[in-house]
N, C-alpha and C positions, 0 to 999 in steps of 0.2 A: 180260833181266830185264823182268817187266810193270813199266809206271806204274802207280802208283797214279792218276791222273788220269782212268784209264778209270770210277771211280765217281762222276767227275762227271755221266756220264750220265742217272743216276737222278737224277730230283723233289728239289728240296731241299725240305722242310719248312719253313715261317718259324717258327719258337719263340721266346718272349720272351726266353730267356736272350741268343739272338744277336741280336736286337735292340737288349735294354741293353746290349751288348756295343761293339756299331755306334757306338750312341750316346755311350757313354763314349769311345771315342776320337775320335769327332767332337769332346766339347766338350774336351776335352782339348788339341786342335788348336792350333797357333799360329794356323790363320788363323782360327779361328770365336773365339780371345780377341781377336783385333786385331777384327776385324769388330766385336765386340761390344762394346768398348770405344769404337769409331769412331760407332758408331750412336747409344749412348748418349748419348755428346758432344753429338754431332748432335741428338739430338732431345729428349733429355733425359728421354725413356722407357725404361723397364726391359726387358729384352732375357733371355732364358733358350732354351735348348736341352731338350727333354725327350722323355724312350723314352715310348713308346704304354705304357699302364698303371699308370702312374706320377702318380696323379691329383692330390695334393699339389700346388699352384700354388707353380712353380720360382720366380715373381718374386719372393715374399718375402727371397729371398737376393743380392736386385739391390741395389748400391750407389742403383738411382734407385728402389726401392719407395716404394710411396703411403703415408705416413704414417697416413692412412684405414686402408688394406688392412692395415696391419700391425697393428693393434688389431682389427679384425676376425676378422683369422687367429687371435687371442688368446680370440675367443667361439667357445666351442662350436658354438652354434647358427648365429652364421653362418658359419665355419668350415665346419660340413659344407655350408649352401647354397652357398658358393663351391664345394666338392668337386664339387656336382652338375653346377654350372657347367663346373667342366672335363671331367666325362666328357661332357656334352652336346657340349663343345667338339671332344674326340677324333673323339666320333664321327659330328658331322657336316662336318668338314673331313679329310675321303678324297680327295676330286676335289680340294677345292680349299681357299683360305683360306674361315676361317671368322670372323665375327665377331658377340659376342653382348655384351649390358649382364647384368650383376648386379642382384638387389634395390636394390642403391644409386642404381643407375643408372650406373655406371660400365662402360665398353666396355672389353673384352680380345679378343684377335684369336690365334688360331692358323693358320698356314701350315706343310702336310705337306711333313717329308721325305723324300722318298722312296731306297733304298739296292737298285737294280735296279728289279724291278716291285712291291717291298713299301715300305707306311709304317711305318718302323718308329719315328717321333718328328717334333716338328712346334716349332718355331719359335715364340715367345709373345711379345706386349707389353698395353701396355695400362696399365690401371688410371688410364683418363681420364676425365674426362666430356665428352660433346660440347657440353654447352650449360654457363652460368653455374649455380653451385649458388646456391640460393633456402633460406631460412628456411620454404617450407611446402614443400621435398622431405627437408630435413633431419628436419624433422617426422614427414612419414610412418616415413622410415627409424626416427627414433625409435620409434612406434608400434609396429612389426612387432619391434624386437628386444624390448619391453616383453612384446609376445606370445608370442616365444618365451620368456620368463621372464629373458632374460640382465642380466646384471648390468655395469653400464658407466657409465664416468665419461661420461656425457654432454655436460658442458663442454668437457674435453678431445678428445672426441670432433668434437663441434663447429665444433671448431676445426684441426683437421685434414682434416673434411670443406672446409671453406671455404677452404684450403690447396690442395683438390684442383688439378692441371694439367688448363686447360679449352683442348681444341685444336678449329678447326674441322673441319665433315668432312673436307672437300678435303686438310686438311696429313694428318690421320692415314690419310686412304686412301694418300697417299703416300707414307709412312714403311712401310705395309704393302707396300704395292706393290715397298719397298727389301729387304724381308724376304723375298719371292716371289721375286725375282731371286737374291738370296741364294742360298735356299732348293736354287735350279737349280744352284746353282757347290757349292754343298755335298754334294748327293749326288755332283754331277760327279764330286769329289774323295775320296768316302767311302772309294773304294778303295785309292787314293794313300796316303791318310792312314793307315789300317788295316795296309798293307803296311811303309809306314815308320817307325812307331811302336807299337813295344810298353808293353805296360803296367807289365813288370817287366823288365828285361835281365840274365837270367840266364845265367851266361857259355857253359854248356852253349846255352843258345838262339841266345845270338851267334855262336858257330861254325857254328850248324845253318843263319841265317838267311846267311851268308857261303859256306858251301859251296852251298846252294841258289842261291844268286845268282850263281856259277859256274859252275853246271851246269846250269842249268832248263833251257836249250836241249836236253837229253839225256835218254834216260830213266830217269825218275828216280822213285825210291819211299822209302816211310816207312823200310825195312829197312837202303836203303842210306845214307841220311841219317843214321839209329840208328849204324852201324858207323863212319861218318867221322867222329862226334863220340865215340865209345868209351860209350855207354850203351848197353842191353838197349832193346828196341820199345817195350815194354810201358810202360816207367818216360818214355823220351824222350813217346810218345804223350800221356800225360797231363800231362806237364811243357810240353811244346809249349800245349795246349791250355791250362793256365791260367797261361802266361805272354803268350800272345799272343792268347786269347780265340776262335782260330779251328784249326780241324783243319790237321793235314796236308796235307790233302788240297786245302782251301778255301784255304787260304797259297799255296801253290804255283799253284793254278788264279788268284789276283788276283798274283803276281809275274809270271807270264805275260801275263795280261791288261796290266798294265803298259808289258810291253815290246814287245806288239802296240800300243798306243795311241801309244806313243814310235815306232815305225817307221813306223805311218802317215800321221805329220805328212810324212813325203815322199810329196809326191803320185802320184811315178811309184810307187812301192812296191804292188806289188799285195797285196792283202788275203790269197789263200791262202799267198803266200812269205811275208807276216808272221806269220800264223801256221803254220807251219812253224820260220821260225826263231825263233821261240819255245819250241818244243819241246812243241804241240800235236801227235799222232799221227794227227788226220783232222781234215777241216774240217766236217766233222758233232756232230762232238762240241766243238770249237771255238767255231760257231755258237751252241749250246747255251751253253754256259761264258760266252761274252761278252755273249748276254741275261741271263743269270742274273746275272751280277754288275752289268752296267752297265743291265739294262734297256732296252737299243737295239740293236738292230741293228748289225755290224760296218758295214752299209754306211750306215745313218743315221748310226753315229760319223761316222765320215768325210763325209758331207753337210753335217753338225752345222759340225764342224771347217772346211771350205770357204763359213760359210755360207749353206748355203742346208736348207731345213729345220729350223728354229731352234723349241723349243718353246713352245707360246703361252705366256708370266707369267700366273696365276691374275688375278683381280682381288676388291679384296677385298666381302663379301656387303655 
């Protein structure tokens, strides 16, 4: 019987759906809610996860949102300048963290995560200001929303601006700097997490993911997976897929990927028996499969893992 895994061969396309896909069970994670709640604590800035395209600034739904930023998000007009702000943000933190002020003058920072060689969503804090707020910057700010026409309790406004959290640079590069390491252990685990965690657990899908975890060392296809859970192809195919956000095919290629990363923690373990007993059919295609999802090299994993080769932390702009 062929695998299906031989279609890993071909190009994956990156698409947004699998992106926000990624991304949802990223925040979804037990470890990026402990993180996120750990970091907050810490520093007592607002902390969000968000898919590339998704321009909406995630922090308004932080337990530490800027009191400021959250009447703001209430004006139109500045409402969409923030908008422009974060697609500015998107898109010039690719390589690396980014970090830019608002009209207000308030600093936000994005750090990309990356899920193999694609960003598919970036890390956010922010809503500081680096220096003390002044009575003639609150002014200008007044000025310009007056220009845009907006409508605004100014007093209360005021007084939330003056409210603001005023950090120096040094501490906030270094809360960024906590987000960029982060950043590293989250893709690390993107695949982990994705493979362990469905979005729905559909009982048909709990069989399916239990017989695959049986047999992945074998080979193994959609058809025979369909008949050991008792559903038609056709029906499992698209039940798989919007229970667990990823193909057949993509499942099965990061279960394997798993159990190659768990065999090479022994160091004598050579890299083509691990994939092998994984129930890869050539290490060509293997190769393949493990940049694609991990973005490194089998034998950088393993470099990684012994460190030596360690990826530089971004630093932030």
């Amino acid at each position: 019987m062929q695998s299906n895994l031989v279609h890993a061969n071909a190009p994956v396309a990156p698409t947004p759906d699998s992106g926000r896909n990624v991304m949802t069970h990223l925040g979804q994670s037990e470890i990026f809610r402990d993180y996120r709640q750990a970091f907050e604590t810490a520093t007592g800035l607002p902390l969000a996860l968000r898919a590339t395209g998704s321009f909406q600034s995630p922090l308004h739904q932080s337990r530490q949102v800027n009191p400021f930023c959250a009447l703001m998000a209430a004006n139109n007009k500045a409402c969409a300048s923030c908008l422009q702000l974060q697609q500015r943000m998107e898109e010039e933190a690719t390589f690396g963290t980014r970090t830019l002020q608002c009209f207000a003058g308030l600093t936000e920072s994005a750090v990309p995560v990356r899920v193999g060689d694609r960003v598919l969503g970036h890390l956010q804090t922010g809503q500081v200001l680096m220096q003390a707020p002044t009575k003639s910057r609150f002014r200008r700010v007044a000025r310009q929303l007056a220009a845009w026409g907006s409508t605004v309790d100014v007093r209360r406004l005021e007084t939330a601006y003056f409210q603001t959290r005023v950090l120096a640079r040094r501490q906030y590069d270094s809360a960024v700097n906590l987000l960029a390491v982060f950043a590293q252990h989250l893709s690390a685990l993107s695949n982990q997490v994705m493979v362990q965690e469905a979005t729905a657990e559909n009982p048909v899908i709990a069989r399916a993911r239990a017989h695959i975890a049986a047999h992945q060392s074998e080979e193994l296809s959609l058809q025979a997976v369909a008949q050991a859970v008792h559903v038609s192809e056709f029906h499992f195919c698209k039940l798989f897929k919007r229970c667990t956000g990823l193909t057949f095919t993509d499942y099965l290629a990061r279960v394997r990927i798993e159990t190659v990363k768990q065999l090479l923690l022994n160091q004598h373990k050579r890299v083509s028996e691990a994939a092998f007993e994984a129930g890869f059919q050539s290490l060509s295609q293997f190769n393949r499969v493990f940049h694609r999802i991990t973005g490194e090299s089998p034998r950088e994993h393993r470099e990684r893992l012994q460190g030596r080769g360690a990826r530089p932390v971004p630093q932030a702009a």
